[in-house]
C-alpha positions in Angstrom: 0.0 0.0 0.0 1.5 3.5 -1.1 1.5 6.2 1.3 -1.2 9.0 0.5 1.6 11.4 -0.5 2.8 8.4 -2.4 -0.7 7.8 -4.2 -1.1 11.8 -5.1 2.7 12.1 -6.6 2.8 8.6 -9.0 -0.4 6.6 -8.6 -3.1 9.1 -10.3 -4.3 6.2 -12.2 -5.4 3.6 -9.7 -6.6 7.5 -7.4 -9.0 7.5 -10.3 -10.1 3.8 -10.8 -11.1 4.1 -6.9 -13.1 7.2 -7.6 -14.9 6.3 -10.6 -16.6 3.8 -8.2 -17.3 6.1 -5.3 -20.8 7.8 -4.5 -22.3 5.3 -7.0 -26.3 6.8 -6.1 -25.6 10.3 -6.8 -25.9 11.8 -3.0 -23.2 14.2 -3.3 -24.5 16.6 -6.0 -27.8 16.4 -4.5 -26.6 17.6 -1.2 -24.3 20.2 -2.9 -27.5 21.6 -4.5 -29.2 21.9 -1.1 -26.5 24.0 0.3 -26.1 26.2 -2.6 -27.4 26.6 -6.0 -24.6 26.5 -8.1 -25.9 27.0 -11.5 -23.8 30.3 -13.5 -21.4 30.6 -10.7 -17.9 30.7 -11.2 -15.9 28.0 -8.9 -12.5 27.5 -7.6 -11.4 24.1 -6.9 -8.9 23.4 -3.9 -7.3 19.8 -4.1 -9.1 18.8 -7.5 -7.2 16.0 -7.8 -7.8 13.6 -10.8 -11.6 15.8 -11.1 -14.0 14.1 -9.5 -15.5 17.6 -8.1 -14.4 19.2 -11.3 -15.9 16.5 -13.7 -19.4 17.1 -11.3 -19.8 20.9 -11.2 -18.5 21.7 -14.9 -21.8 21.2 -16.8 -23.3 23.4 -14.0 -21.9 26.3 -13.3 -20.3 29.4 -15.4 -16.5 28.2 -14.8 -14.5 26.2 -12.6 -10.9 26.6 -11.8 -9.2 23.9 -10.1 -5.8 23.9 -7.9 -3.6 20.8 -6.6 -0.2 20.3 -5.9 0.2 17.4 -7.9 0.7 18.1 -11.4 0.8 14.7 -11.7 -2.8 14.0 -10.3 -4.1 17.1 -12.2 -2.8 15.4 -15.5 -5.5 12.8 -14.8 -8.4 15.8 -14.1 -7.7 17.4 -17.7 -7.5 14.5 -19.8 -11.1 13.6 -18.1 -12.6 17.0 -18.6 -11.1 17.2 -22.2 -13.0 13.6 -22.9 -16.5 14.9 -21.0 -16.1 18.0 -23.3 -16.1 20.8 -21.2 -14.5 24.1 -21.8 -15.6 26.4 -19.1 -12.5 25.0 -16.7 -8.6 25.5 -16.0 -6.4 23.6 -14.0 -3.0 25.1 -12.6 -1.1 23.2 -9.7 -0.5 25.4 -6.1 -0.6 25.4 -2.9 -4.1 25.9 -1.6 -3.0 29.3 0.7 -1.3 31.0 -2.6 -3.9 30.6 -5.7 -2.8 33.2 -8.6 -6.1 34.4 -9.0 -7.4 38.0 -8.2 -9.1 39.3 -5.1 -12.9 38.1 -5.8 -12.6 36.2 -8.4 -15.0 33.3 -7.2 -19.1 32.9 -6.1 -17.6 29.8 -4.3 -14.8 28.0 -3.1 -15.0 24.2 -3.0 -12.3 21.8 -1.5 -13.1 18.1 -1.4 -11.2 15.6 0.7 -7.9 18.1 0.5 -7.9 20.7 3.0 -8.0 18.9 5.9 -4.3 18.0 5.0 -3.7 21.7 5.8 -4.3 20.4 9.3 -2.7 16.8 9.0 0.5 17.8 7.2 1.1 20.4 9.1 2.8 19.6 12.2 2.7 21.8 15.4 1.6 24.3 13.2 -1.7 23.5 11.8 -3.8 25.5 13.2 -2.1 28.6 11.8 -2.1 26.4 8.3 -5.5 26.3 8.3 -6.0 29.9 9.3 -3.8 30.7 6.4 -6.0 28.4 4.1 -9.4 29.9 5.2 -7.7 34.0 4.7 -6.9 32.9 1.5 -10.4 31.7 0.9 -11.3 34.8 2.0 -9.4 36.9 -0.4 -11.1 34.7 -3.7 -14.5 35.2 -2.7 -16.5 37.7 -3.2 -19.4 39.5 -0.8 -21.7 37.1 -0.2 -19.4 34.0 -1.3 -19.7 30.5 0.0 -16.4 28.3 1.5 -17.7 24.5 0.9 -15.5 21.9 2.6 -16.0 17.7 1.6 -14.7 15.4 3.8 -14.6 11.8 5.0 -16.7 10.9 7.8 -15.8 7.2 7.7 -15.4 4.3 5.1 -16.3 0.8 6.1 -19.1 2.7 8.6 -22.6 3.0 7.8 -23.1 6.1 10.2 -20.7 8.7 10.4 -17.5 8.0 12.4 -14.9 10.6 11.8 -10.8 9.0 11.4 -9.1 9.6 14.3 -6.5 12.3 12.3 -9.6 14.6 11.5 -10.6 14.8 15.2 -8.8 18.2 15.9 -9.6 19.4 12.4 -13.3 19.0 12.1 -13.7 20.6 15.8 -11.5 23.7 14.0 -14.1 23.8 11.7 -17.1 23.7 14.1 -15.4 26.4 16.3 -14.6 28.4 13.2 -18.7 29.1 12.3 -19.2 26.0 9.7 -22.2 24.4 9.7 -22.7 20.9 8.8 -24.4 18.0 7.0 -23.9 14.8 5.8 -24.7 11.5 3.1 -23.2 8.0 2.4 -21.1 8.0 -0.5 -20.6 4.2 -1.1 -18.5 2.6 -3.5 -20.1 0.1 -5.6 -17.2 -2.5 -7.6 -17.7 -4.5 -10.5 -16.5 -7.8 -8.2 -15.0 -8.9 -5.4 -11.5 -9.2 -7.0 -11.5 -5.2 -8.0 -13.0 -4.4 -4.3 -10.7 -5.8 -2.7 -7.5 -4.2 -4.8 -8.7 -1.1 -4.8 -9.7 -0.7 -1.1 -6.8 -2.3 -0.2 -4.7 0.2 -2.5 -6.2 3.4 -0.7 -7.3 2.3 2.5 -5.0 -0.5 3.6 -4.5 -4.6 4.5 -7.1 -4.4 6.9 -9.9 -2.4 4.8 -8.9 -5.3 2.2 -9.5 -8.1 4.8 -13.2 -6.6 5.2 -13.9 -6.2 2.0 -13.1 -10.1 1.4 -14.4 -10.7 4.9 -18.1 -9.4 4.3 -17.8 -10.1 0.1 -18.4 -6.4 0.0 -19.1 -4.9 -3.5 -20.8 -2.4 -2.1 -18.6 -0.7 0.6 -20.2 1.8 2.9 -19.1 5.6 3.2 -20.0 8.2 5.2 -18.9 11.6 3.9 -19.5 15.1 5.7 -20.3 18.5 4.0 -19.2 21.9 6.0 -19.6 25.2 4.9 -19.5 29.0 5.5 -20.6 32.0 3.9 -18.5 35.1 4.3 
């Protein structure tokens, strides 16, 4: 199993094979739409990634620009949104608390499973990383603008049990004003085999010994939505 650093520099191929199968009954979108209507907006990505979030909002909204610090991983999100056939995006790689966009330049900001790493890469100083995330976030949107974080409440769980390594991060973002929600998000396979090498890839041996355990091809996911308007 690579390390999650390991997966975003070199392994943006299997990343995406994983993905393709996750939130496999729509739930996401639909509780995106109840937070905010996102139709003609013009959205900034933090952590894009391969596209998931990019490949969901693109047909919806006015444009969508979408940071990561793996080029190699945002390789993956172009070549998707070229083959979709969108043209209302761009994709740059940076760190998500120096975007080279102008002061209000987006409606909203979205950052899906990504900035919470703010807060787990960053040592003794992650609190001041995430302050410096959420200023910057600050300076792209504009009066009125909405900060919407995704984030993993749980995979494996059928009700939401935060990882251990979010703890501190997810009470940041209830003391910092965000309010909440949440859906499942489950994967669905196409068989055991591919279950159990891909949740093994991302998640570890011992997600890969449940999988085989319970015959899983539908593995359960609990995923939180947090936001903020400024």
């Amino acid at each position: 199993m690579p390390t999650e650093r390991e997966v975003y520099d070199v392994h943006a191929d299997q990343y995406e094979r994983l993905i393709r199968r996750e939130d496999y009954m729509g739930n996401l979108a639909r509780e995106i739409k109840k937070v905010i209507a996102i139709h003609g907006m013009d959205v900034v990505e933090l952590g894009a990634g391969t596209g998931r979030l990019t490949r969901l909002l693109a047909p919806h909204v006015r444009s969508i620009y979408g940071f990561d610090a793996s080029a190699h991983m945002l390789a993956e999100a172009a070549r998707s949104l070229r083959d979709q056939g969108n043209s209302n995006w761009g994709i740059c790689a940076a760190d998500h608390r120096r975007i080279p966009l102008a002061v209000a330049s987006a409606d909203l900001v979205l950052s899906g499973w990504s900035f919470s790493y703010l807060a787990v890469w960053g040592g003794t100083a992650w609190e001041r990383a995430l302050q410096e995330g959420l200023d910057e976030v600050r300076r792209l949107l504009r009066p009125g603008g909405t900060f919407l974080l995704i984030e993993s409440l749980g995979t494996g769980v059928e009700e939401p049990s935060a990882p251990e390594h979010l703890t501190e991060y997810l009470r940041w973002l209830a003391e910092s004003g965000f309010e909440r929600s949440w859906t499942r998000t489950d994967y669905r396979f196409n068989s055991l085999e591919e279950a159990v090498e891909l949740s093994t890839f991302f998640f570890g041996e011992e997600m890969g010994f449940q999988v085989q355990e319970h015959e899983w091809l539908v593995l359960p996911e609990c995923t939180g939505l947090y936001w903020r308007r400024f």
